[in-house]
N, C-alpha and C positions, 0 to 999 in steps of 0.2 A: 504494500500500500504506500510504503512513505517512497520506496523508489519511482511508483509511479505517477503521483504526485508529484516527486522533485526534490522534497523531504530531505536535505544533505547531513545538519549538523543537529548534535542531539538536543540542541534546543527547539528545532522547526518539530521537530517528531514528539517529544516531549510534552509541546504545547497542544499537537495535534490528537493525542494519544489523551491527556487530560479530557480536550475538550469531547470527543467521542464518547467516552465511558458515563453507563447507566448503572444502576442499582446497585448489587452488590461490588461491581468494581470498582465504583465512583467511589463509596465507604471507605473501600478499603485505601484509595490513594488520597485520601482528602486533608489535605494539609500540607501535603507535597505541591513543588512547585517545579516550574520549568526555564528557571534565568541560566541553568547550566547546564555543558553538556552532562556530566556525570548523573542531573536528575534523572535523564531517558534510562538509564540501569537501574538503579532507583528505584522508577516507577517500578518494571520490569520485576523485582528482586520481592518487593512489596505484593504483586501481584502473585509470582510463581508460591511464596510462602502462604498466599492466604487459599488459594486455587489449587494446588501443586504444580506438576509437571502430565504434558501430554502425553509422555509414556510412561507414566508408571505405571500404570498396570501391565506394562511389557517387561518394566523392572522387577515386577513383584510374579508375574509367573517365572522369571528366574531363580526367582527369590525362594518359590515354591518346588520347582522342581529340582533343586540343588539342596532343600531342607533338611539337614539331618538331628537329629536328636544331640546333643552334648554330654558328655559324660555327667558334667552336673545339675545337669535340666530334670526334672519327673517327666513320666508320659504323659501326666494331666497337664503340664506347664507345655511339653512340647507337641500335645492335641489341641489347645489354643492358641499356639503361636501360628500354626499349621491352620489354623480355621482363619484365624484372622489375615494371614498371606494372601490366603483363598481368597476371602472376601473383597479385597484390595485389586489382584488378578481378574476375578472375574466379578464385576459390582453388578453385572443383573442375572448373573448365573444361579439357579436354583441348587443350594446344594445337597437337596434331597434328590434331586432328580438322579435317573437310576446311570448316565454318563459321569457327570459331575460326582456322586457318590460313591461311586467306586473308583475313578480319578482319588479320590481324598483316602480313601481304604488304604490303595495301591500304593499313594506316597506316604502313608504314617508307618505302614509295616516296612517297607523300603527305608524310611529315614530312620527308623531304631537304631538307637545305641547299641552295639553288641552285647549282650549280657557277660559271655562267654569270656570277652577281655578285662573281668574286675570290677567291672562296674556294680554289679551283686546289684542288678533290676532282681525286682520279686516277681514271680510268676501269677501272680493271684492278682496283684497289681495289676498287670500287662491283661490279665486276664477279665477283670475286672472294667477296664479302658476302655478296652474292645468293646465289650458289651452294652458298655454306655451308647459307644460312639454309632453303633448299630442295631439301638432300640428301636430308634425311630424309623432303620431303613426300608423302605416299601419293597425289601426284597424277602424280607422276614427270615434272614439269617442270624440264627442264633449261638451261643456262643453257650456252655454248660460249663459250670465251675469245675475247676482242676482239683 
């Protein structure tokens, strides 16, 4: 826009950039001014923290499918960090739905901490998670205490 315009320095774009903004954008830059070029960033930097970024949910499905459990994380700590990636990743995804829900199954057993390396996870625990995580799935997979 501002190249097509003409827009060169960051005060032309800064001014132009104010005076456009409605609603929640306007809020958030209000008080900001545009005598510098440094404001145009500014604005920018103002907006990206209160809005985020265009790709994060591109960052946050990497975020999810590289998610592993920590040696000193629990399964309930690392089944909510896991839901909330999720959620971030895909913001109108159902995550009961029977793709999405077994997508989430598939990455929590895959990002498990090795028990087997010292970590001394409890099985009743683990076993317990599961059960939780898969009460509500419309696939009606049940999981029987160990």
């Amino acid at each position: 826009m501002a190249l097509c315009n003409g827009w060169t320095t960051g005060v032309e774009k800064a001014q132009n950039l104010l005076i456009a903004m409605e609603g929640a954008a306007a809020e958030t830059v209000r008080g900001l001014t545009a005598g510098k070029d440094e404001d145009y960033d500014l604005i920018w930097e103002n907006l990206s923290r209160r809005f985020g970024h265009i790709d994060e949910p591109e960052g946050a499905k990497r975020r999810f499918d590289n998610k592993k459990q920590l040696e000193s994380e629990t399964i309930e700590v690392f089944e909510q960090g896991l839901r909330t990636v999720f959620r971030v990743a895909w913001p109108t995804g159902d995550p009961k739905s029977k793709e999405n829900d077994s997508m989430l199954h598939c990455r929590f057993i895959d990002g498990l901490f090795n028990p087997g390396s010292g970590a001394g996870q409890n099985i009743q625990t683990l076993g317990n998670c599961l059960q939780r995580i898969l009460a509500g799935s419309p696939h009606g997979v049940k999981f029987f205490p160990i």
